[in-house]
C-alpha angles and dihedrals in degrees: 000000000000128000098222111018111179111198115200086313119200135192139190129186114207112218145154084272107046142271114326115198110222110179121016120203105324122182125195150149138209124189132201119285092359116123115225132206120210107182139169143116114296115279088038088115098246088123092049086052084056088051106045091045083083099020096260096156136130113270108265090038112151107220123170129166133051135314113187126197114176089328081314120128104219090199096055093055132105123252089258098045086056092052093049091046094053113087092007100053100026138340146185141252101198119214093234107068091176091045095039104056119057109266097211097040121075105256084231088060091046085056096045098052085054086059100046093046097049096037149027104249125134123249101250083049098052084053096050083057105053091051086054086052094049089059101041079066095054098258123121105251093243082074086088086086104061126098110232094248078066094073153072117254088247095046084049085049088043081051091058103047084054096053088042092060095030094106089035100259113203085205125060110194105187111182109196091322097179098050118145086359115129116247097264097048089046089058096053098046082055095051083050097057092046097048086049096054096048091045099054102024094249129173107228131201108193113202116191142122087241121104098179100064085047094067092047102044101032133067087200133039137198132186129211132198126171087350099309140107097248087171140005130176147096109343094221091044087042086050110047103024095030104183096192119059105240094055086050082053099046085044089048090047092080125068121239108244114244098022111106084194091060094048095045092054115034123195129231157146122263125214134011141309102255126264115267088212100052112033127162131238107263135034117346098226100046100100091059094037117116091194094045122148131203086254091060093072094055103028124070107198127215126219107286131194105275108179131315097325097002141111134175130180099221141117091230099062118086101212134116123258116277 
């Protein structure tokens, strides 16, 4: 059984002007122990997929479809089932470090509320085992005194993955977690990840515009435009070999080290993503698309069988529909 199973998820944002659909019938699996790639430019919708796993949504969402946790429909559980599933079950390393952890309370004492509501440890216990977190992530443990404006942006994201795998989650959901760190410190929040996942087992959804860490930190990849899947596969196969020609733009977006041609003459991709609330009949990504047909602006094409373990929505590819 998978861990996260999405069945033809759908979600709709309510606003002033009007719903925006913000993901539009997404299907995905993630099995125990595998580590997933969702990538895609922002506003694709990939953030919007993190937040409705554990029904973290504004209030007047639409959502329809399926969330599957462990067999489980989020959506179909009590107040009290979906308290006791967040943090245990799965839980979420938010982009925003500074935003994400309370500014006026000690970030030991933030890890340490998350132990005592989801278990029966004592208090003493729960504060042995922040400070154990705390150094599973690479902090001194006397860092749990310290008020999140006291540290660095990678000790705060070092914060978060603590408090995500304080009550043991089978599921790590980590929405754009290197964001605004410098390159060194982003590398060493990835090694992190990576060693986490191997250490305890987890199932991981990695959620970032870079295609690039992907590759390097996930076994499978999918690719999102205009809230859709437009690609899923292998990451290194959808990296190196893309069948739909977004993903071919996002890989040709970054220069190859070492290749002044490359350098002197960057690739990448002209004009926005479309607007959710306005979106034309056809396929999303046929305005910006350099291999585009007259079929493109009047056919939407579903995902369609691109090779062993491999799908693609485009006209170009020969396959039959997933």
């Amino acid at each position: 059984m998978s861990v996260l199973e999405l069945q033809d998820l759908h979600v709709t944002y309510r606003t002033e002007g009007g719903p925006v659909p913000a993901v539009r019938g997404v299907s995905l699996t993630v099995e125990a122990g595998e580590t997933v790639g969702l990538a895609g430019e922002s506003g694709c919708g990939k953030s919007t997929i993190a937040s409705a796993v554990l029904r973290l949504l504004p209030r007047g969402t639409k959502v329809s479809g399926k969330v599957l946790l462990d067999g489980e429909d989020v959506y179909a559980m009590n107040p009290g089932r979906l308290r006791a599933v967040r943090w245990t079950s799965a839980a979420i390393v938010f982009q925003g470090a500074l935003q994400s952890l309370n500014p006026v309370r000690r970030v030991g004492q933030q890890i340490e509320e998350a132990i005592l509501l989801h278990s029966t440890q004592s208090t003493a216990a729960a504060r042995v085992r922040v400070g154990e977190l705390l150094e599973r992530v690479g902090l001194p443990a006397a860092r749990a005194e310290r008020y999140p404006h006291e540290l660095s942006g990678g000790q705060r994201q070092r914060v978060l993955i603590a408090l995500a795998l304080a009550c043991g989650p089978q599921l790590l959901i980590a929405d754009e977690p290197t964001t605004a760190l410098d390159v060194m410190v982003q590398a060493q929040v990835l090694a992190l990840l990576e060693e986490l996942q191997r250490e305890h087992g987890l199932s991981l959804l990695f959620i970032t515009h870079d295609l690039s860490v992907l590759t390097h930190t996930c076994q499978r990849l999918a690719v999102m435009y205009a809230g859709r899947i437009v690609e899923e596969g292998g990451s290194k196969q959808v990296f190196a070999d893309p069948q739909h020609p977004y993903s071919r733009a996002l890989a040709a977006a970054f220069p190859t080290i070492g290749d002044p041609l490359s350098r002197m003459n960057p690739q990448g991709l002209a004009g926005d993503p479309p607007d959710p609330l306005a979106l034309a009949p056809g396929c999303p990504f046929a305005p910006r698309c350099a291999v585009a047909v007259a079929e493109c602006s009047t056919l939407d094409v579903a995902l369609r069988h691109a090779g062993p373990g491999r799908s693609a929505a485009c006209v170009h590819v020969d396959g039959p529909n997933v």
